[in-house]
C-alpha positions as CSV (number, residue, x, y, z in Angstrom):
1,X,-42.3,116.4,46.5
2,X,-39.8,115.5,43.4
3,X,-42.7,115.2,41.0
4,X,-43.7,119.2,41.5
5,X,-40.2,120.0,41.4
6,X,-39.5,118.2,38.0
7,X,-41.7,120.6,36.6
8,X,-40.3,123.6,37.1
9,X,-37.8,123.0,34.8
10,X,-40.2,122.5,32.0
11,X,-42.5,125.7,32.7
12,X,-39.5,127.6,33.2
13,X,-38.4,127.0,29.7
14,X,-42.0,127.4,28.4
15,X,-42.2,130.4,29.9
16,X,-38.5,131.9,28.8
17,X,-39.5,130.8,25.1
18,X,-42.9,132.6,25.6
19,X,-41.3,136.0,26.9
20,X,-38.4,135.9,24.3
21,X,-40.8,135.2,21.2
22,X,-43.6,137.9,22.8
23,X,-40.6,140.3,22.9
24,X,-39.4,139.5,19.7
25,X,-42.9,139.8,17.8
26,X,-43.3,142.9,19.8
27,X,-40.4,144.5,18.2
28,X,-40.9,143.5,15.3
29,X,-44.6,144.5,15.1
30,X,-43.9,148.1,15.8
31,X,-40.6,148.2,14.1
32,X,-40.7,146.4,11.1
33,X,-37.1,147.7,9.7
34,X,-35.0,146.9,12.6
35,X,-35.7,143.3,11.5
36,X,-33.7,143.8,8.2
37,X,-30.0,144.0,7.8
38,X,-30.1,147.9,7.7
39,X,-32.4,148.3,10.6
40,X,-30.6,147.6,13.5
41,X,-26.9,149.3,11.6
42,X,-29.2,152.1,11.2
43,X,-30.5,152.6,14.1
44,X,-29.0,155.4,15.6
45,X,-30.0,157.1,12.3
46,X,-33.9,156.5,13.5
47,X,-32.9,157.9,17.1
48,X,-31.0,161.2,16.3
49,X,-32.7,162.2,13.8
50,X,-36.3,161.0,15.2
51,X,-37.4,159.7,12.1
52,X,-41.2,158.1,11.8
53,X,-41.4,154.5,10.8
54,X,-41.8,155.4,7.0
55,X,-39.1,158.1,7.1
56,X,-36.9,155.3,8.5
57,X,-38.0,152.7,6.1
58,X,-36.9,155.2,2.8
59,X,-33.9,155.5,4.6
60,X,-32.9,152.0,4.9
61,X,-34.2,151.5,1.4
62,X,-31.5,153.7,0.0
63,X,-29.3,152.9,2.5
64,X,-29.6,148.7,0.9
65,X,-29.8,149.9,-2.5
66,X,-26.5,151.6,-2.1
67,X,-24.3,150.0,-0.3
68,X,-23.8,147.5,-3.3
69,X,-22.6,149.7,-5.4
70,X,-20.4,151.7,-2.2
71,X,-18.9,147.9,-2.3
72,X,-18.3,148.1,-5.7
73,X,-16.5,151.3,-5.6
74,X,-14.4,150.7,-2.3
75,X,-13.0,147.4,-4.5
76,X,-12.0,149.7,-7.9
77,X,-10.3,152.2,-5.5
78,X,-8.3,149.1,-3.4
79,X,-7.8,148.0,-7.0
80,X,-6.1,151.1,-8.3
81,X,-4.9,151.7,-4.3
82,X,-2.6,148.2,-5.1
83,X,-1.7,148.6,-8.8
84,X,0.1,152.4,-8.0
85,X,1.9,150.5,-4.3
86,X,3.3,148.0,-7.2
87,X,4.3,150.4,-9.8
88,X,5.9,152.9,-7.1
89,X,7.5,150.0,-5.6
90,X,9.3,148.9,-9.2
91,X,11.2,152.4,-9.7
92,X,12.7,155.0,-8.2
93,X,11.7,157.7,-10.7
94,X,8.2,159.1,-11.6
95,X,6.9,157.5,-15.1
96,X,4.1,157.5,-17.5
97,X,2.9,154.1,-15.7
98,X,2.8,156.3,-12.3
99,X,1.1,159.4,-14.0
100,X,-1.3,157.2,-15.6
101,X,-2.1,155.3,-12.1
102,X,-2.4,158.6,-10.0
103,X,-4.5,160.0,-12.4
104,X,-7.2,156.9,-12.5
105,X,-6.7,156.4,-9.0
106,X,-7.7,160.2,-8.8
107,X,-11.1,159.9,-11.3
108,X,-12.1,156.3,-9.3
109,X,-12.2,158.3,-6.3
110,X,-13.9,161.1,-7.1
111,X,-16.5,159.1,-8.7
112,X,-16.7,157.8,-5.0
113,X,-17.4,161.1,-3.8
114,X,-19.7,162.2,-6.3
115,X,-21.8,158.9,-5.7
116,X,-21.8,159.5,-1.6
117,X,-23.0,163.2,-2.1
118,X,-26.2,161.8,-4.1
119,X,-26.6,158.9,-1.6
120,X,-26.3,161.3,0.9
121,X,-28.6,164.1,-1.0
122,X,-31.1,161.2,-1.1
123,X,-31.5,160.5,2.4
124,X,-31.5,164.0,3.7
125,X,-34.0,164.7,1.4
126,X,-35.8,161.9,3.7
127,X,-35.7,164.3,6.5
128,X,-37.1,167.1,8.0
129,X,-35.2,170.0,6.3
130,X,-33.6,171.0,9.4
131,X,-33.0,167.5,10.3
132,X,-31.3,166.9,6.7
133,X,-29.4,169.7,7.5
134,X,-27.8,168.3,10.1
135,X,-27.2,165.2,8.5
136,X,-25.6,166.7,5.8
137,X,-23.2,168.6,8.1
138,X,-22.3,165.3,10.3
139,X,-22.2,162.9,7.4
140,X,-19.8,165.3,5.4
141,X,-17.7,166.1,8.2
142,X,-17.6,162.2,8.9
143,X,-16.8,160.7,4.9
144,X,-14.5,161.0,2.2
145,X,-16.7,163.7,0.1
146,X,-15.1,167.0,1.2
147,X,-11.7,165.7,1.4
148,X,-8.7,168.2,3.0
149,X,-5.9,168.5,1.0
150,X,-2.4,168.5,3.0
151,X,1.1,170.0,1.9
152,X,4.1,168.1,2.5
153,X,4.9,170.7,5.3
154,X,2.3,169.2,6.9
155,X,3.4,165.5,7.5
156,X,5.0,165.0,10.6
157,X,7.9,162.6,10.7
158,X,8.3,159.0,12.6
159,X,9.8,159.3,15.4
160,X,11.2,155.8,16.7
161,X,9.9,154.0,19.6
162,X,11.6,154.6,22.8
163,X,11.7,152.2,25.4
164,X,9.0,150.1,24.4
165,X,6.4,152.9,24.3
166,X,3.7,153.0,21.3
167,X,3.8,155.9,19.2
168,X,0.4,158.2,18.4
169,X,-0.2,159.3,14.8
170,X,-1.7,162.8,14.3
């Protein structure tokens, strides 16, 4: 009686590793792309917009060619972010320095924007017009490109703590 119950153990393993790698290869036979980095990040992408298998394969191509160079940018503006903080934080007064920092601050971020419109261009242009449409509308209303500008009427103050609570930021 022990010797038919020793293995179960075994064949239960055999058969877990025979499932999980049929599963696996089944994914990956029919979905190629979700294998890659950008396949399963992208996912949703493939559901909402119900893009075929080589629509969603330009679209992660594009998507992996670009987010270098998103990198890249994100880094200059953090740069430029951290050499205004230190300049404002050595003066009291507005200078050349500041004018200067604001101003390529200012031109590293649009170049930002200008490079996420034609990233963002390019994978529309993957879709179905209507579907790229969309797209556009969600992914604009979602990044950086079509920044709002805000007044200084507009910022609302801090208001202190009370008691312990957490404030919420508008």
């Amino acid at each position: 009686m022990k010797k038919p119950s020793l293995l179960l153990l075994p064949l239960g393993l055999i058969a877990g590793a025979l499932a999980f790698g049929t599963g696996f290869w089944l994914q990956t036979r029919f979905h190629p792309v979700v294998s890659t980095g950008a396949g399963v990040e992208l996912d949703w992408l493939r559901r909402e917009f119900k893009l075929t298998d080589t629509q969603f394969a330009r679209v992660a191509e594009l998507h992996n060619a670009y987010k270098p160079h998103c990198a890249e940018l994100c880094q200059r503006i953090s740069d430029r972010n951290q050499r205004l903080r230190d300049a404002v934080a050595r003066t009291n007064v507005l200078t050349d320095e500041i004018k200067g920092l604001v101003a390529e601050t200012g031109r590293t971020r649009d170049e930002c924007r200008q490079a996420m419109l034609g990233h963002l261009y390019a994978v529309a242009g993957q879709m179905p017009p209507d579907s790229g449409q969309r797209y556009l509308q969600l992914m604009l209303s979602a990044t950086c490109v079509l920044q709002e500008t805000r007044s200084i009427d507009s910022i609302q103050p801090v208001q202190p703590e009370a008691h312990g609570s957490h404030s919420h930021h508008e």
